[in-house]
VOGU-3710 file (C-alpha; in Angstrom, 3 decimals, decimal comma):
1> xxxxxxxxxx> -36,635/140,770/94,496  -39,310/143,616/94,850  -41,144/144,484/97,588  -45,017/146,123/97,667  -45,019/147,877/100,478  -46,662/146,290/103,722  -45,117/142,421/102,125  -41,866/140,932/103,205  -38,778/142,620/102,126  -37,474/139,279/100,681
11> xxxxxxxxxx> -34,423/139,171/103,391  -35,040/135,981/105,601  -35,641/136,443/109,059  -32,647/134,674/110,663  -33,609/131,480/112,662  -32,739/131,550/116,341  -30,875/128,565/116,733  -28,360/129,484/119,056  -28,516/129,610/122,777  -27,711/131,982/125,622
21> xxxxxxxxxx> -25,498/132,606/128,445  -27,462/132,507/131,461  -27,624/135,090/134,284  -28,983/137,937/135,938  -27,134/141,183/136,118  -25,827/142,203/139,664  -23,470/144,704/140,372  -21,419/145,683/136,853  -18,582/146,884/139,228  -17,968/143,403/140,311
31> xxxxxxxxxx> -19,232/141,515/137,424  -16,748/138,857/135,844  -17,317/139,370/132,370  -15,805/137,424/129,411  -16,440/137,493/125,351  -19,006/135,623/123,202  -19,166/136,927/119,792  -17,704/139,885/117,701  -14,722/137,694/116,723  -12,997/138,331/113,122
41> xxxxxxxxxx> -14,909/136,709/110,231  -16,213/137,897/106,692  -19,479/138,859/105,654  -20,839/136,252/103,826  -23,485/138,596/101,636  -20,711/141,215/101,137  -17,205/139,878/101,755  -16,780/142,925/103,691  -14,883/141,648/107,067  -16,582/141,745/109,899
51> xxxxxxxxxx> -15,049/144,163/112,598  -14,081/142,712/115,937  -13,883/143,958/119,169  -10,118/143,734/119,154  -9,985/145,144/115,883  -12,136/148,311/116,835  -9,453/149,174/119,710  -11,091/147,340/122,410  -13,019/144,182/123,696  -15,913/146,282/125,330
61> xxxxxxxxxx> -14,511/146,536/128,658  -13,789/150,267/127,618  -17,835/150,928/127,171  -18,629/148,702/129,976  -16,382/150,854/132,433  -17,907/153,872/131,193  -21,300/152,481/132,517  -19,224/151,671/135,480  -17,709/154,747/135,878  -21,210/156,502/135,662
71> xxxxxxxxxx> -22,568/154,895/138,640  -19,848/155,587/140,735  -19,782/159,213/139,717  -22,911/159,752/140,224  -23,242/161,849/143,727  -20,277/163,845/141,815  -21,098/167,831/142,736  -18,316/168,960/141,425  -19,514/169,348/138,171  -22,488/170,686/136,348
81> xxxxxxxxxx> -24,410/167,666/135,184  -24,077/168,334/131,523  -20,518/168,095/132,166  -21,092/164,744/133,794  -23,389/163,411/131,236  -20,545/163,994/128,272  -18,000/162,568/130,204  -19,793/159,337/132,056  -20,947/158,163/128,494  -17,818/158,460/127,035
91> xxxxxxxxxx> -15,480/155,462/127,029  -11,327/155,352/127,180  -10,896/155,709/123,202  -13,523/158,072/123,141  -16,108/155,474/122,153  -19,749/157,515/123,235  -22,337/154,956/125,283  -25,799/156,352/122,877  -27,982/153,468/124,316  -28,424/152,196/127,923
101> xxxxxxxxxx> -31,527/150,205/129,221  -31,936/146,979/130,986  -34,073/144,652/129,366  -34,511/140,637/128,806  -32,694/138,850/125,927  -31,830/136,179/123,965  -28,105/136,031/122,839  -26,571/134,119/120,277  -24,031/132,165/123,216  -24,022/128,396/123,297
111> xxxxxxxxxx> -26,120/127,218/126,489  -30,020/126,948/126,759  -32,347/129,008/124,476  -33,735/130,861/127,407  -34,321/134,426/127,738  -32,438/136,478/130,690  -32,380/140,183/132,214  -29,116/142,350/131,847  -28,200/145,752/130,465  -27,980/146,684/127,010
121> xxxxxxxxxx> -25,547/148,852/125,893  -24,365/150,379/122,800  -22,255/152,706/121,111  -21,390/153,663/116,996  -19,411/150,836/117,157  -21,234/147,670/119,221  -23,682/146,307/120,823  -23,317/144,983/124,330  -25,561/142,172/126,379  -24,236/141,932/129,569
131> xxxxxxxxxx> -25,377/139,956/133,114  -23,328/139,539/135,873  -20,785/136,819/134,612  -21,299/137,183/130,801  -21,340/139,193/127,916  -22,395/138,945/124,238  -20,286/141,678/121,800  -21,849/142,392/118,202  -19,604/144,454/116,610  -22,196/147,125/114,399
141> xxxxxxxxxx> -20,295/145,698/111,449  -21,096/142,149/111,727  -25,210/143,310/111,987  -26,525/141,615/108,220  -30,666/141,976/109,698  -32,450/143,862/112,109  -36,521/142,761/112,090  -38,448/144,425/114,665  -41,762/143,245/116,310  -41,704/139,813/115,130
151> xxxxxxxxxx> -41,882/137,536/118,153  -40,298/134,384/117,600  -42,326/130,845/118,081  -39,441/129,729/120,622  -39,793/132,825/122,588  -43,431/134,113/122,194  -44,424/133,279/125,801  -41,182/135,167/127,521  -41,522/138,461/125,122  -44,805/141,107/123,930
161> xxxxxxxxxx> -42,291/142,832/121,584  -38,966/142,006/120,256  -36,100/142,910/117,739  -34,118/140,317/116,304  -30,505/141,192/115,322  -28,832/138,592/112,613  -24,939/138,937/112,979  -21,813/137,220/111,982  -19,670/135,353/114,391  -16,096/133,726/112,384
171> xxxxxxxxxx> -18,201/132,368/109,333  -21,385/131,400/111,488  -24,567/133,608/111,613  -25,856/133,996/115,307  -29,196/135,722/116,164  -29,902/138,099/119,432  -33,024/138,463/119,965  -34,179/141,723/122,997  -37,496/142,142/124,369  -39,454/144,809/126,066
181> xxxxxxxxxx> -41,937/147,299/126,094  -42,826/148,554/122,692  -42,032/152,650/123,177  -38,414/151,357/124,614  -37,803/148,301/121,791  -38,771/150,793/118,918  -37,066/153,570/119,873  -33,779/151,464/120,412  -34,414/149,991/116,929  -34,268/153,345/115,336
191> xxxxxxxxxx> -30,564/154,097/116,921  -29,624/150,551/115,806  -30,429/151,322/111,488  -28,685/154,501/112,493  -25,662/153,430/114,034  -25,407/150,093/111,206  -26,727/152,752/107,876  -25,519/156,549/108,866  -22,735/157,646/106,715  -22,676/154,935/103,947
201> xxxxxxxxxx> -20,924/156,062/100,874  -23,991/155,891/98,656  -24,763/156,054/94,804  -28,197/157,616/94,099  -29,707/158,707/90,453  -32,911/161,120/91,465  -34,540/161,182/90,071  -34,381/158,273/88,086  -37,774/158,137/86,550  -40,701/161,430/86,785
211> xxxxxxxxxx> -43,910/159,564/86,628  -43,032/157,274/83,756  -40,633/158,901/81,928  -37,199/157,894/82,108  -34,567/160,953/83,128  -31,250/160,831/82,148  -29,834/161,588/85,262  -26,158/161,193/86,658  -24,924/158,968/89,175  -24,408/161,157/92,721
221> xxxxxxxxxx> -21,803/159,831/95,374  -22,897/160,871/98,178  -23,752/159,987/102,417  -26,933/158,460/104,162  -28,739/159,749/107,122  -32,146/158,490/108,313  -34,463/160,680/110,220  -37,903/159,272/111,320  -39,558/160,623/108,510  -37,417/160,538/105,892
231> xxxxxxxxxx> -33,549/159,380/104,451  -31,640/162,333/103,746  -28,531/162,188/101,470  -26,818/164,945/102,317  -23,841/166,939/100,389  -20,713/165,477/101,499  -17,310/167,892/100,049  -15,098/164,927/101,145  -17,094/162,140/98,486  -16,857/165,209/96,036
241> xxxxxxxxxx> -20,218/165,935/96,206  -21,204/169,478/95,457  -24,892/169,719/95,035  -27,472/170,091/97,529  -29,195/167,459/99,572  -32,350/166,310/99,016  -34,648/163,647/100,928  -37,092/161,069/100,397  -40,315/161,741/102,638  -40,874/158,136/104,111
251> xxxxxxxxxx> -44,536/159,050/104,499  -44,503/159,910/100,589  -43,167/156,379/99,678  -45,550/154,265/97,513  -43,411/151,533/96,373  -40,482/150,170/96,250  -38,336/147,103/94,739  -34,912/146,082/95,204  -33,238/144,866/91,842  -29,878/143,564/91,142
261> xxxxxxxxxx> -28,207/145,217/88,364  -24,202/145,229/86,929  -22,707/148,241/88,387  -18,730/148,890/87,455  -18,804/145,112/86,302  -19,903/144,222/89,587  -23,296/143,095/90,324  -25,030/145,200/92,968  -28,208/145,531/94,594  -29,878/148,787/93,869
271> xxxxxxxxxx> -32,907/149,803/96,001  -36,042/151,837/93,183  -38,077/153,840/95,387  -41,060/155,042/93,979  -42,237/158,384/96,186  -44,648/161,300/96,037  -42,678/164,935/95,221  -44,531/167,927/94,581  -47,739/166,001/93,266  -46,108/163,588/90,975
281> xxxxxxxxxx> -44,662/160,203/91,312  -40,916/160,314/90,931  -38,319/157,311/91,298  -35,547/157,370/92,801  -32,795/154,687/92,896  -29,987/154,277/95,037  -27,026/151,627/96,114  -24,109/150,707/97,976  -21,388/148,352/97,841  -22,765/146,180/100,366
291> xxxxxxxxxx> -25,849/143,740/100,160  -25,568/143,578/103,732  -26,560/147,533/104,289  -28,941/147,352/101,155  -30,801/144,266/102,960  -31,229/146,752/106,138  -32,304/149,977/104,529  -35,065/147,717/102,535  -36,129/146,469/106,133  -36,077/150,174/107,730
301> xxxxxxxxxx> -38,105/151,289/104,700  -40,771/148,709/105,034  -40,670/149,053/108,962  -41,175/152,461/108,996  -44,152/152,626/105,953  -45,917/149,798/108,232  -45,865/152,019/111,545  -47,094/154,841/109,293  -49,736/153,229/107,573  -50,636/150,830/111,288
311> xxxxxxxxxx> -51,219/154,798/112,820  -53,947/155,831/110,094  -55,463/151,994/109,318  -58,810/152,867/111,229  -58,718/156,623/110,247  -61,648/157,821/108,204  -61,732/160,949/106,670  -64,210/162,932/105,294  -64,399/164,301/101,876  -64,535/168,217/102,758
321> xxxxxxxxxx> -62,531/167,149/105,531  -59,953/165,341/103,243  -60,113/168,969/100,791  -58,582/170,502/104,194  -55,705/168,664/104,680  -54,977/168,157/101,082  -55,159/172,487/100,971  -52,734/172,236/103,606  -50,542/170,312/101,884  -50,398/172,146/98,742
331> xxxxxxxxxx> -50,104/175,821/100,135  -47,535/177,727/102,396  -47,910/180,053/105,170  -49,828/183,608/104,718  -52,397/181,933/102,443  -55,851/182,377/103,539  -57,080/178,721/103,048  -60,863/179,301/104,228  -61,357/181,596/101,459  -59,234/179,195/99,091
341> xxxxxxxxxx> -61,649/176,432/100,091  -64,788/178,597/100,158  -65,370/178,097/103,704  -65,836/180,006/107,059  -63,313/179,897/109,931  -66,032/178,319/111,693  -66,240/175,707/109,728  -62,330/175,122/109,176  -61,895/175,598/112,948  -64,030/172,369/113,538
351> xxxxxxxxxx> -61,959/170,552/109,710  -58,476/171,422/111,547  -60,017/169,905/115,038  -61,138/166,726/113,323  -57,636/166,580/111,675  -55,860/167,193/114,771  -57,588/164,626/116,691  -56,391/162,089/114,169  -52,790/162,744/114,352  -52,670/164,286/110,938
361> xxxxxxxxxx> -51,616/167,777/111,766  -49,523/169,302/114,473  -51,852/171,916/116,014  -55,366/172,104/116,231  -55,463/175,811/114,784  -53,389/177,701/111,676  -50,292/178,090/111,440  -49,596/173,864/111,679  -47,998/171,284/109,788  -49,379/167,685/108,414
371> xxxxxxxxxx> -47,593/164,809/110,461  -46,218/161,976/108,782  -49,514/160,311/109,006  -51,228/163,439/107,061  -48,384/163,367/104,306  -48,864/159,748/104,185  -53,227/160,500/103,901  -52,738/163,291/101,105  -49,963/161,063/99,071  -52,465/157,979/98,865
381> xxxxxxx> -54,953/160,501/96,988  -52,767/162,139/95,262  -51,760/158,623/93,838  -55,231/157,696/93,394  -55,762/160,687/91,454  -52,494/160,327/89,259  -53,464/156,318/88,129
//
């Protein structure tokens, strides 16, 4: 299954099929609140089993009454509101509440396919939908897709922007689908790849291939961590991992395919990514035991190349302009770059300006860094250049 960047990852979107629990939140205090979803089952795609809320120490009454316990502490002087903060979020078995908002759904209950307002909640270990008399558990473990800012047709006229979350309930796949404001539904979309992807044990050979030469390079156990701009795979003593870390720029990404290849006897996905590294394509491969967290990192790759490239689509830059940002690029601080690009501060004053105003530096003036966007900008030429 490969993937060009900016065409579907291959992993289906999961059909909403299932209904939803109907009501409006009202007071949490009083709320009667009861279970649908997170039950034991096994990942189909992996085998792995599927963690429930009993199975994680509670059934999310413990996060639930830390949201509780936050409103009614909150005219608390007592203590400085740091103080507060750490210990409102925090639940009974010490379970930290890292995402709060209210916002209209779609979960995967058993009643009407309807959309209704409640809170969202979540911590590293599940997601929470809850009204007034219901609520929908999704253990993180269960999560097999998260696709973001595809509106489904049932839906479309209730929701602007949406993620869709693909879980497993028992053996049955049930879809949630949340709605809201773009800033809010992409920002909670970036703690929900963390929370399902951060700290998976991880294989990675990089690189794998420099330009298109094949490197004999070892196998590295190792961790995961995405940042916004890039997946860093960090030294990790307790996988015995002793060398440094190193990280794949997202805005340097060019390509990328996921292949499935016999690993240890086993067959396993293994995601090629094909970047930009100091001015030459390099590959990179990398894999984990589950085809469920492979499936998700291809989608957070793809989602985060199409913001990148959506932000500089209508960008045009010009040549000398272009020279600029690629000098930029290429050089470190102290270096004089108008005299390295034959030009007067005059005249790079009003380059850096132009860049600036595009979102493809930090600062209007020296000393600055390219954004994401930039790095992305100077990658597709030096590619261009390369073939």
């Amino acid at each position: 299954m490969t993937d060009e960047l900016g065409s579907d990852t291959g992993v289906p979107t999961p059909t909403p099929d299932e209904g939803v629990e109907t009501d409006y939140l009202a007071d949490s205090r009083t709320a009667s609140l009861r279970t649908d979803g997170g039950s034991d089952g096994a990942d189909t795609d992996t085998g792995e089993t599927a963690a429930s809320p009993a199975s994680t120490g509670a059934t999310g009454e413990d996060l639930l009454e830390a949201y509780r316990n936050k409103k009614d502490a909150a005219d608390d002087a007592s203590e400085t509101d740091a103080e507060r903060e750490r210990r409102l979020r925090r639940s009974k078995n010490g379970e930290s509440i890292i995402v709060d908002f209210v916002a209209n759904f779609v979960a995967g209950g058993e009643a009407t396919f309807e959309p209704v307002k409640g809170r969202v909640l979540m911590s590293e270990r599940r997601l929470i939908l809850a009204t007034s008399e219901t609520k929908t558990v999704v253990p993180i473990t269960s999560i097999f897709d998260i696709a973001v800012g595809q509106v489904p047709a049932e839906v479309e006229e209730f929701f602007d922007y949406t993620v869709m979350v693909g879980y497993v309930v028992g053996n049955r796949r049930r879809t949630t689908v949340i709605g809201g404001d773009r800033e809010t539904i992409e920002k909670f979309s970036l703690l929900l790849f963390r929370a399902v992807l951060n700290g998976s044990t991880t294989h990675v050979k990089h690189p794998a291939k420099v330009g298109g030469r094949v490197m004999d390079t070892p196998k590295r156990k190792t961790g995961l961590h995405l940042d916004y701009e890039s997946v860093v795979f960090p030294g990790n003593d307790e996988l015995g991992e002793t060398e440094g870390p190193f990280e794949i720029d997202l805005a340097s990404v060019i390509f990328f395919e996921v292949i499935e290849r016999t690993i240890d006897d086993e067959k396993r996905l293994v995601l090629s990514v094909q970047h930009v590294e100091n001015g030459q394509t390099v590959t990179s491969e990398m894999s984990m035991g589950s085809r469920r967290k492979m499936n998700i990192l291809g989608r957070y790759l793809r989602l985060i190349y199409h913001w990148i490239k959506s932000d500089v689509r209508d960008v045009e830059v010009e040549e000398e302009t272009l020279e600029v940002l690629v000098g930029l690029y290429s050089t470190g601080p102290g270096i004089d770059l108008a005299s390295l690009l034959d030009l007067d501060e005059a005249e790079l004053a009003s380059r850096l300006g132009e860049l600036y105003d595009d979102n493809l530096i930090t600062e209007s003036e020296l000393p600055c860094d390219l954004t994401p966007q930039g790095r992305f900008v100077v990658n597709e030429e030096i590619e261009g250049v390369n073939v």
